[in-house]
N, C-alpha and C positions, 0 to 999 in steps of 0.2 A: 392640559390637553396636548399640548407640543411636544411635552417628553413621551405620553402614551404613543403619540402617533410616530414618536423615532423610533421606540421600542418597537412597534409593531412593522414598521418598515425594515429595521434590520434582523428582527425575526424575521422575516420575508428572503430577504438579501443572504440568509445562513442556510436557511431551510432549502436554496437551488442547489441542487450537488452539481459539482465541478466538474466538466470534460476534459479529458486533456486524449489526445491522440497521438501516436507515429506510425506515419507510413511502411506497411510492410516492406523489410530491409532499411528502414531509416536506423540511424544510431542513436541510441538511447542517451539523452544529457545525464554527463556525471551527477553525481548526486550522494548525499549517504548519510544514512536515517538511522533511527532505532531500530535492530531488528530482532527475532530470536528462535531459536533452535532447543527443540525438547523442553518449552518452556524459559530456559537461561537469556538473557537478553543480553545483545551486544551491540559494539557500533558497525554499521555495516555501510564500506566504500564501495562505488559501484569499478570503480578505476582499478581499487585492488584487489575487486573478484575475478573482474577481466583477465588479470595478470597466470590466473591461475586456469584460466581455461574457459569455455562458454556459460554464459550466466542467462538460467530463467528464473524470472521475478513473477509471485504469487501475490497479490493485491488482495486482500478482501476485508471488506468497511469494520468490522469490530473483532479485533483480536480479542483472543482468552474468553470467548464466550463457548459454552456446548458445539451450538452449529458450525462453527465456523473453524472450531478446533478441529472435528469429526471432518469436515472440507478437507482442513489443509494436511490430515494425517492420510485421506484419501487419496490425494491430488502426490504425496510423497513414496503411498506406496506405489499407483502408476506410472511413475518414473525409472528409464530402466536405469541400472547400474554403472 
């Protein structure tokens, strides 16, 4: 009974998604994830994007799925040049 009821508690504790915020003009904590371009996956530093000029960062919960590829191929062509 003890172990069902940690299961079902940390099911609980997984199933809250995570807030995280910054303050409009706050600096964004370094950081550097997986990331990837046309499909190809790379490391991505947030320190040495900055290096290169202004960086906006595209979040959404399940990469390489339909929806969410069709998002972010939208969200790249709204982007001017």
């Amino acid at each position: 009974m003890k172990r069902i009821l940690a299961l079902a508690c940390t099911a609980a504790l997984l199933s809250v998604p995570a807030y995280a915020e910054l303050r409009s003009g706050a600096r964004a904590p370094d950081f550097s994830a997986t990331a990837s371009i046309g499909g190809k996956r790379f490391n991505f530093a947030l320190a040495d994007a900055l290096k290169k000029g202004p960086v906006v960062l595209y979040f959404y919960p399940a990469a390489f799925t339909p929806g969410h590829t069709i998002e972010a191929h939208n969200f790249a062509d709204a982007m001017e040049s």
